[in-house]
Residue, then its C-alpha position, 0 to 999 in steps of 0.5 A: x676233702x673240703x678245704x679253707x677256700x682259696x679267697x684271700x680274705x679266708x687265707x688272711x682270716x686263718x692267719x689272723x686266727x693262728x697269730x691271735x691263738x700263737x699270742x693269747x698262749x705264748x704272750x706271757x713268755x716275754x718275761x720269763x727269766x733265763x733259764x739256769x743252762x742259758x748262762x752256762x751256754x752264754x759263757x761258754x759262747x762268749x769265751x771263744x774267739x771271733x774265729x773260732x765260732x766261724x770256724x765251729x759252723x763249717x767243721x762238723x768233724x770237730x764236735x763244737x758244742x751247737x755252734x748255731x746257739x752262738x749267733x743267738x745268744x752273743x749279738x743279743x749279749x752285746x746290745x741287751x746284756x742279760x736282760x732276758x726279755x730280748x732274747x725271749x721276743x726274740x725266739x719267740x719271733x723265731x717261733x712265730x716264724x716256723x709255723x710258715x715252716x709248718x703249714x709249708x711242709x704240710x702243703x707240700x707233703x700233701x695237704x690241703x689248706x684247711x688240713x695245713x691250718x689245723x696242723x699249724x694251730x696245733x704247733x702254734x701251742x702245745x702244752x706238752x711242749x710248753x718249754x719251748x715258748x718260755x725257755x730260752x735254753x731251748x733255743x737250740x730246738x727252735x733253730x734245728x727245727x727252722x733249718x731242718x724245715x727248711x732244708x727239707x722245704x728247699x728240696x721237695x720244692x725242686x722234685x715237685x717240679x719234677x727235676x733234680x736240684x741243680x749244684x746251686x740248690x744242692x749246695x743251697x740245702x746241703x747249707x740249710x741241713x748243716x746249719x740244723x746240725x750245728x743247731x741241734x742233733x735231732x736234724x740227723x734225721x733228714x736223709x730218712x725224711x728225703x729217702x721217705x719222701x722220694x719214696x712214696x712221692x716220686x718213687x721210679x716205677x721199677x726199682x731195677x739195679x739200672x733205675x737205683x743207680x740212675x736215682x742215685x746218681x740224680x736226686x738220691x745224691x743229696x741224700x748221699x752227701x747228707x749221709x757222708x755229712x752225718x759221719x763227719x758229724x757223728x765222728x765230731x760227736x764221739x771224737x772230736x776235741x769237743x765229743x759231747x758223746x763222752x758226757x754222761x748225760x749224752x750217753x747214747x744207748x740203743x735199747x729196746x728198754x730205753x725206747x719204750x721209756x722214752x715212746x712212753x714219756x713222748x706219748x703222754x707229752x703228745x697227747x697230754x695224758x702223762x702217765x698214762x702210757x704202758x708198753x702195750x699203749x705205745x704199740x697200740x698207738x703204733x699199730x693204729x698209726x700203721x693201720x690208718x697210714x697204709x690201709x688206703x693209698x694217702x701219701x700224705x699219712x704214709x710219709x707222715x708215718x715215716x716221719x713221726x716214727x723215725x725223727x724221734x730216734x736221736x732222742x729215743x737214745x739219750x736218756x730223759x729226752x721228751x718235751x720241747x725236744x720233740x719240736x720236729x717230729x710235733x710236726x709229722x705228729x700235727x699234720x697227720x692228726x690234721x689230715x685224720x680229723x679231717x677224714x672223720x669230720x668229713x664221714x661225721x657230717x656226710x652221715x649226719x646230713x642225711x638224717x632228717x635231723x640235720x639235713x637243713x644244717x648242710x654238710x658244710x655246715x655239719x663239717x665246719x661245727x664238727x672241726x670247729x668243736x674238736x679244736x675248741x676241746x683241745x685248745x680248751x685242753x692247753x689252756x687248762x693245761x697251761x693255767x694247772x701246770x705250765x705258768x707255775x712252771x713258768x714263774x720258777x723257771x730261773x728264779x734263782x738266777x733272775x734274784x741273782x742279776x738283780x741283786x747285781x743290778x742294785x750293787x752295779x759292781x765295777x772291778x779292775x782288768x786283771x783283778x782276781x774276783x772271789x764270791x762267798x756263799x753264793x746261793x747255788x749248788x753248782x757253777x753257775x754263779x761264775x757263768x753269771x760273773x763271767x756274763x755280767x762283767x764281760x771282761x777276760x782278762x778278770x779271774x773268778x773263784x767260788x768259795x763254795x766250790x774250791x775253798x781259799x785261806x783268808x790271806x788268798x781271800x784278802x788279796x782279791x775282790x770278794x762280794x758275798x751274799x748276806x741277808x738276801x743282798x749282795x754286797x762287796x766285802x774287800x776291793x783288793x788288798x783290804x782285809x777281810x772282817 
């Protein structure tokens, strides 16, 4: 396989490529508004005492509401308020970030440079994913997948050396894999990405009953306390104070109905051809997938294989999941499309250098023009992608609750602590006109009411501060006491 070379100013040149190609897509997110979910999950953050957001990030067992969106969300609601350009700078960092994540884990699990550079291209932008690089809401994604990585990172670095994790490098990614959960639950997927891992990587030679359970006694330990930290977790989730398994929209369903749903949205997200998938495309992909991962020795599709089958299961339950919560199985997507491209660019321009026609250009000519053309195409692809779909999804991102916070900014209200505050026909059909009171005062001890939503009498009405929406401005009708008109 040819590879990117290992010249420093060839390393230092393909990062500039994918930090030039990560900016020219994503630049334009810095100022997209706050997604409607970013006030509820705010509120809801800047409700909890001090101790009880520690004590959410170390108790798996009590089901708290993705306690690592806390430690995004609440310091950057103390120094920029709810202007939502720092909080989009500041996940887009994050963003930035994970694709070292990316080219990392694609070394690691097999690649070579070039190999590794072109999968982080192609998690640099995806259109399909688009939301992740302009809604902050998808936070939570972002920060499972930085963690997630990194655990998994932390880990297949110690068996590389061909030793087992020490009890500081266990506790170090038994760390990282709960952070990922408190991020998201997609991370429960890591003890089958280790088990794959060890598998096809540094597999025992004979699997005897004496070998398992000296293998469990030594690396597969990790992989156990991954597991008994799953059941807490899965135990908090479906019974702990907080169960968001009894939501409804957290429903889990186990269905081979509601896999082909979601295999079927997924794909047309991963390949940008939404719509295009029936049952019989999905397993037609799966099998081409099996085929080229298990025909010839290549560990790298193996675990790829593994990889991208099976981190998407948390999500293939719920219903309606797709787009920037594939985040992490993007990446098993992403290195094996890599490693691929590679292996048919290379047999590409092998034959064609043998023909007189383009002997003169070289097969390292041929191979170059050939990634070169494939990845101009599809980034050709998002950009039209982009340009059609995703900025008109972009600018009405939000759009109601960014008319909201101006219109709070030009009548910059003041009430007194402990006053009872009311809001008429406040312009949206659920509760987030509270979660926005709620964030841009920043006051417990005041009380908020939707007229809309639980109707008072006038004389109840007359006894608070009232603000009401007329004429496209908001405008303070009484401060307390005063009488309605």
């Amino acid at each position: 396989m040819a590879s990117a070379g290992s010249a420093p100013w060839r390393k230092f040149a393909f990062a500039l490529l994918i930090l030039a190609y990560f900016l020219y897509f994503n630049w334009d997110g810095l100022w997209a508004q706050f997604a409607a979910d970013d006030m509820m999950n705010m509120s809801i953050y800047w409700k909890l005492p001090t101790t009880r957001i520690v004590l959410d990030l170390f108790t798996p067992w009590r089901g708290a509401y993705r306690p690592m969106g806390s430690l995004f969300y609440l310091p950057l609601l103390q120094f920029a308020g709810l202007n939502p350009l720092p909080y989009h700078a500041a996940m887009l960092g994050i963003l930035l970030g994970n694709l070292y994540l990316i080219y990392r884990f694609a070394r690691r699990v097999g690649c070579g440079e070039l190999q590794a550079g072109l999968a982080t291209l192609v998690v640099a932008y995806h259109a399909g994913l688009s939301v992740l690089y302009y809604s902050t809401a998808f936070i939570y994604d972002v920060l499972c997948f930085s963690f997630y990585m990194s655990a998994f990172l932390c880990y297949a670095r110690v068996r590389a050396q061909g030793r087992r994790l020490s009890g500081r490098e266990t506790a170090l990614v038994m760390g990282l894999y709960l952070l990922a959960l408190d991020s998201k639950e997609m991370a429960l997927t890591l003890p089958i990405v280790l088990l794959a891992y060890e598998w096809i990587h540094h597999r025992p030679k004979e699997w005897t009953p004496g070998e398992i359970v000296r293998w469990l006694l030594g690396p597969g330990r990790v992989m156990l306390y991954c597991v008994a930290l799953n059941l807490f977790y899965l135990y908090g989730k479906a019974f702990g104070p907080d169960a968001l398994l009894q939501s409804p929209a957290y429903r889990a369903e186990l269905s081979l109905q509601r896999l082909f749903a979601f295999e079927k949205a997924a794909m047309g997200d991963l390949f940008l051809a939404w719509g295009s998938f029936s049952w019989r495309g999905v397993v037609a992909v799966w099998l081409l997938l099996a085929y080229l991962a298990w025909r010839r020795q290549r560990p790298v599709l193996r675990f790829c294989w593994v990889f991208l089958m099976f981190t998407p299961l948390p999500l293939a339950v719920l219903e309606g999941r797709g787009g920037g919560c594939l985040y992490i199985p993007l990446a098993g997507w992403a290195v094996f499309a890599a490693v691929v491209l590679t292996d048919v660019a290379g047999a590409a321009a092998r034959f064609l250098a043998a023909e007189p026609v383009f002997r003169r250009a070289g097969y390292a000519g041929l191979f170059a023009a050939l990634l070169c053309a494939t990845f101009f195409f599809w980034a050709q692809e998002n950009d039209h992608q982009k340009r059609r779909f995703v900025r008109a999804a972009m600018a009405d991102v939000g759009r109601l609750t960014g008319a909201t916070l101006d219109k709070l900014r030009a009548l910059n209200p003041h009430v007194k602590p402990g006053t009872h505050v009311a809001f008429l026909n406040d312009p949206f059909d659920d509760w987030d006109m509270l979660f926005i009171a709620e964030l841009w005062f920043r006051d417990k001890s005041l009380q908020f009411h939707l007229q809309r939503k639980v109707p008072l009498p006038p004389e109840e009405l007359a006894k608070m501060t009232v603000f009401d929406f007329r004429d496209g401005r908001l405008v303070q009708v009484t401060g307390g006491g005063s009488r309605l008109p």
